[in-house]
C-alpha positions in Angstrom: 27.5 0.9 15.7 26.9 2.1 12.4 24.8 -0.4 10.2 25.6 -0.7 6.1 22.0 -0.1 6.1 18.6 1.4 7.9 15.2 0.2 6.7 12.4 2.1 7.8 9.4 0.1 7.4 9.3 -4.0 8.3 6.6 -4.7 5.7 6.9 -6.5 2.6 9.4 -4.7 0.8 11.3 -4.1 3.8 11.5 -7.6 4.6 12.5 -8.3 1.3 15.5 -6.1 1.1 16.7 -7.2 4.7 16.8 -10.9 3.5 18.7 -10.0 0.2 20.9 -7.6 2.4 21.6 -10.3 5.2 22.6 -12.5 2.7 25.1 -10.6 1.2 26.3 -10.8 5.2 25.6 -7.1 5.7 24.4 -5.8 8.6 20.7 -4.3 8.9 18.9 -2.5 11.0 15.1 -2.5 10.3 13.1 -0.1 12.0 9.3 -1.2 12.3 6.2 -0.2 13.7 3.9 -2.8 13.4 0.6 -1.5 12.0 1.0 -2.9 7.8 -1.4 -1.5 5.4 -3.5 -4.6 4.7 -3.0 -5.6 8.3 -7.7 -4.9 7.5 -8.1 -7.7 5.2 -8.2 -11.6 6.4 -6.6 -13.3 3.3 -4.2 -11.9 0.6 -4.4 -13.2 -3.3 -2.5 -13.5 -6.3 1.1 -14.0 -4.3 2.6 -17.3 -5.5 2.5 -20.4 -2.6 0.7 -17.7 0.1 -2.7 -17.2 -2.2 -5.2 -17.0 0.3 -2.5 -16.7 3.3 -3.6 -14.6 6.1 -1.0 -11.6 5.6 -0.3 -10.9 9.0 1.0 -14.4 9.2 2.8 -14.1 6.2 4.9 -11.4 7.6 5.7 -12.8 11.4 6.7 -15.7 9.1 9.0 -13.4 6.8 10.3 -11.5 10.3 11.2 -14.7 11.6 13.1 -15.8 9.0 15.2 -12.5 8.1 16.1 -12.6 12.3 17.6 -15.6 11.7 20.4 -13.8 10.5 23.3 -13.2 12.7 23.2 -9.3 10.9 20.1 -7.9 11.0 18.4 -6.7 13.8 14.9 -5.2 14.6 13.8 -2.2 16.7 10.1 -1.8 16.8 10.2 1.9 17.0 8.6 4.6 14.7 12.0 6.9 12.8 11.0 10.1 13.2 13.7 12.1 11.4 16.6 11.2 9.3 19.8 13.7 8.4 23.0 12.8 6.5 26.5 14.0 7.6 29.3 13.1 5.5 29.0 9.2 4.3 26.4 8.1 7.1 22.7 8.6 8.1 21.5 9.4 11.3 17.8 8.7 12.5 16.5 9.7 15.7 13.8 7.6 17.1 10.5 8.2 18.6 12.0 6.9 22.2 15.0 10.0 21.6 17.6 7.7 20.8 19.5 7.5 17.0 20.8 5.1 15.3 23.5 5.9 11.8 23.8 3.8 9.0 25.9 4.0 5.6 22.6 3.4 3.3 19.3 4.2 3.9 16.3 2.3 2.3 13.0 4.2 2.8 9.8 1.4 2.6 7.3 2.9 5.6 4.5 2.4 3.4 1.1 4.4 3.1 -2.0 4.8 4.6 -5.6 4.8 2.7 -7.7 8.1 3.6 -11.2 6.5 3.6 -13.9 8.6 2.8 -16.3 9.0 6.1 -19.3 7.2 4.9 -21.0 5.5 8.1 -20.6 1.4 7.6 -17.4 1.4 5.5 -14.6 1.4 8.0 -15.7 -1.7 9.4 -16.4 -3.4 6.3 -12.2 -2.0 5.0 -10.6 -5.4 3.4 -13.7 -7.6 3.9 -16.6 -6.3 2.1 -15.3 -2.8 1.2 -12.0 -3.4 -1.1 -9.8 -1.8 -3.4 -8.1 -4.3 -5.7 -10.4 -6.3 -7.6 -6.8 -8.6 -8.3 -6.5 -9.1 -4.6 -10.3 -9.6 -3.9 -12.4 -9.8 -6.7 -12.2 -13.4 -7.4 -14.0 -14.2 -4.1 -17.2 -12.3 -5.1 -17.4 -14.1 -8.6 -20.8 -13.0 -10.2 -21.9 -11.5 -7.0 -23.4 -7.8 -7.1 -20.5 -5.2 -7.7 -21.0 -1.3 -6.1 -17.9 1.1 -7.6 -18.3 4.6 -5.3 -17.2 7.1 -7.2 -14.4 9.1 -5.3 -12.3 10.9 -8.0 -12.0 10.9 -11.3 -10.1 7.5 -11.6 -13.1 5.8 -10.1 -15.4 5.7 -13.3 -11.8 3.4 -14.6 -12.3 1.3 -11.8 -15.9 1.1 -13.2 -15.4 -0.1 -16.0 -12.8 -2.8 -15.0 -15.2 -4.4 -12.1 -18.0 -6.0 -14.8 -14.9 -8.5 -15.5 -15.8 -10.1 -11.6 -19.5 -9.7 -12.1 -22.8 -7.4 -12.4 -21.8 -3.2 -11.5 -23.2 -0.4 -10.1 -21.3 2.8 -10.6 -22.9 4.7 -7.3 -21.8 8.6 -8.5 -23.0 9.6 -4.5 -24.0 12.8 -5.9 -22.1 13.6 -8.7 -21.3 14.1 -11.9 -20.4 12.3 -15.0 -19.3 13.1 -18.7 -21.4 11.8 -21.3 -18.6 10.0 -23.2 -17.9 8.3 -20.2 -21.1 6.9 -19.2 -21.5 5.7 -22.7 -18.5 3.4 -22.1 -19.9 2.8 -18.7 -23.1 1.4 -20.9 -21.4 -0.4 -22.9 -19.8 -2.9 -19.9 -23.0 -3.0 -18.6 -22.6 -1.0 -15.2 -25.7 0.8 -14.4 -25.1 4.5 -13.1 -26.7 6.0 -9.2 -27.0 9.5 -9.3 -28.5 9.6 -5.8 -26.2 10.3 -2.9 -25.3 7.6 -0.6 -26.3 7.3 2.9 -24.6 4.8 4.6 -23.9 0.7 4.2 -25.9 -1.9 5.4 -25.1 -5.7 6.4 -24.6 -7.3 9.9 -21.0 -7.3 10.6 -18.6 -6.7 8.1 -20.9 -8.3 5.5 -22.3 -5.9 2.6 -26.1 -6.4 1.6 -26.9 -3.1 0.3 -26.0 0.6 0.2 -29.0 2.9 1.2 -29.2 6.1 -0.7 -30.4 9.5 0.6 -34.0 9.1 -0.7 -34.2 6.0 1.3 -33.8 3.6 -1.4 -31.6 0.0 -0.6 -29.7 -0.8 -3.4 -28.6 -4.7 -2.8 -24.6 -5.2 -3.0 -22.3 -7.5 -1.9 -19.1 -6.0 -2.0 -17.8 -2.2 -2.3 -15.0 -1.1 -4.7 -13.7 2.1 -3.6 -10.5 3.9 -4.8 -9.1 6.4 -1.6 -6.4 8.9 -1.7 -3.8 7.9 0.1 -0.9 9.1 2.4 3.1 8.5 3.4 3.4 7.0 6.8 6.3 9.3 7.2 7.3 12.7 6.4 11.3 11.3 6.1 11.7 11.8 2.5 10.5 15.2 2.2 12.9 16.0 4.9 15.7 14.3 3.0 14.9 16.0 -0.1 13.6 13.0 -1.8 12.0 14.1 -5.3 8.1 13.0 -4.8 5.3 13.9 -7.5 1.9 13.7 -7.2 0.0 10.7 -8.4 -4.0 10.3 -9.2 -4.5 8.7 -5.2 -1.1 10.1 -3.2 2.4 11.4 -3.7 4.8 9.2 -5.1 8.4 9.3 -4.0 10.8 9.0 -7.3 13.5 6.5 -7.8 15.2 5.3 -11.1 14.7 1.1 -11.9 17.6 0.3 -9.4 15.3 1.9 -6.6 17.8 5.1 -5.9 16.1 8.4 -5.3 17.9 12.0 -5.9 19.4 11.8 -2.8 22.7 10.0 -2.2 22.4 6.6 -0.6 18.9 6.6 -0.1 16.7 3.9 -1.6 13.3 3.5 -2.0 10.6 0.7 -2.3 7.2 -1.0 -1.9 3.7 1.5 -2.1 5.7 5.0 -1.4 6.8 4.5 -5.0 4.0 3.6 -7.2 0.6 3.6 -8.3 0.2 -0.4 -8.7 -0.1 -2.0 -5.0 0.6 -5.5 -4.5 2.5 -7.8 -2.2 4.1 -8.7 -5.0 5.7 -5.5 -6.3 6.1 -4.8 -2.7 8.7 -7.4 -2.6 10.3 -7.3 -5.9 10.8 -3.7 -5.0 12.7 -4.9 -2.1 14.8 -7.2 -3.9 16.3 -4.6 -6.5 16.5 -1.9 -3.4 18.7 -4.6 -2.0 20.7 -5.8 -4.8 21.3 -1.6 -5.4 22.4 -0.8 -2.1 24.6 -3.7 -1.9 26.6 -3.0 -4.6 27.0 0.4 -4.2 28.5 -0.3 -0.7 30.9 -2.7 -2.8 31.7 -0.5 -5.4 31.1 3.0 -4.0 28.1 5.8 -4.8 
């Protein structure tokens, strides 16, 4: 069988464009492998009716619903490779099988590369977060630590002071004058000392202890990681990606197309700004796109 179209990745933009997609009666393959980016974090915010919703169940809610439709069907494999031949897409699969489809919609996602500072893994989407949109709201006025990781960090800095009282922890170092004045001016307070490690009992934050000993009291973490494709598909299509601040970014036009003929793309490979909802309004117009160029041709 050869589906209208493949989606790798069963998150929230992938999700999105198979309901848009099953509606139009088309039929879908979506391949999956079950481990979602914010799969660390207990509650997602700021996505209308689900605010606070735990996002795992979110999505077995959104599966369950696309599979509703006679069309689409679900694999949970991991696609390994992709290659076009004439008008269809074949991608093999990590068990050796392949499946071909006529369109191909790229939405695997990314993974954050945290920094290996001992206590912050276990604290990832609980104490130690990345979004103040997503999370910031639930530490209102509480103490603020930003850990400086690249340059965009001392912008994520100055934002924080809006949730509550910051501490810019450099970890070692350095910092331009003109940028620490604006730091002043929103009332973060710079650490120059390196950091040690986190301290709290479970995933709770109470402080971050610095090299020389010293506890600095915290209750939550904003850090700012570099981040990588789940998937190496789109280079090996040819896919156009650049290199953004955090991660590569694969390029697509506003109807979600990339370079390449037939392939779409959506959700977090294809931007700096990470939400649930972009994810899915991504997913919609990768949808809508595909769609009618299987109507219309292109």
């Amino acid at each position: 069988m050869t589906f209208d179209t493949i989606i790798v990745g069963g998150s929230f933009a992938g999700l999105s464009a198979a309901l848009y997609l099953a509606r139009a009666r088309r039929s879908v393959l979506v391949l999956d492998t079950g481990a979602p980016r914010n799969r660390f974090a207990a509650a997602s915010h700021g996505f209308f009716a689900q605010d606070g919703s735990d996002p795992k169940a979110m999505l077995e809610i959104m599966r369950a619903q696309v599979a509703a439709y006679p069309t689409v069907q679900f694999r949970d494999l991991k696609a390994l490779n992709a290659t076009r031949k004439e008008d269809r897409f074949r991608v093999t699969l990590e068990n050796g099988g392949a499946v071909t489809g006529a369109k191909l919609l790229l939405a695997f996602g990314v993974s954050d590369i945290l920094p290996d500072l001992p206590g912050l893994a276990e604290r990832w989407g609980r104490t130690v977060i990345h979004c103040p949109y997503c999370h910031g709201y639930e530490f209102n006025d509480e103490r603020f630590g930003v850990l400086n990781l690249s340059p965009m960090s001392a912008h994520q800095a100055t934002l924080i002071p809006e949730w509550g009282p910051t501490t810019f922890f450099l970890n070692g170092g350095t910092i331009e004058p003109d940028v620490a004045a604006k730091l002043d001016e929103r009332g973060v307070t710079i650490e120059p000392e390196p950091v040690d490690c986190l301290v709290g009992e479970g995933t709770s934050l109470s402080a971050i202890r610095l090299r020389n000993g010293v506890e600095q009291p915290i209750d939550a973490l904003f850090v700012g990681p570099r981040n990588r494709f789940n998937s190496d598909i789109a280079e090996r299509l040819g896919c156009a990606v650049e290199e953004g601040p955090l991660g590569s970014v694969v390029t697509v036009d506003e109807m979600k197309a990339t370079n390449v003929a037939g392939v779409y793309a959506a959700g977090d490979i294809t931007r700096m700004g990470h939400t649930i909802t972009f994810a899915c309004a991504d997913g919609v117009m990768a949808a809508l796109a595909i769609h009618r160029s299987l109507v219309f041709g292109g």
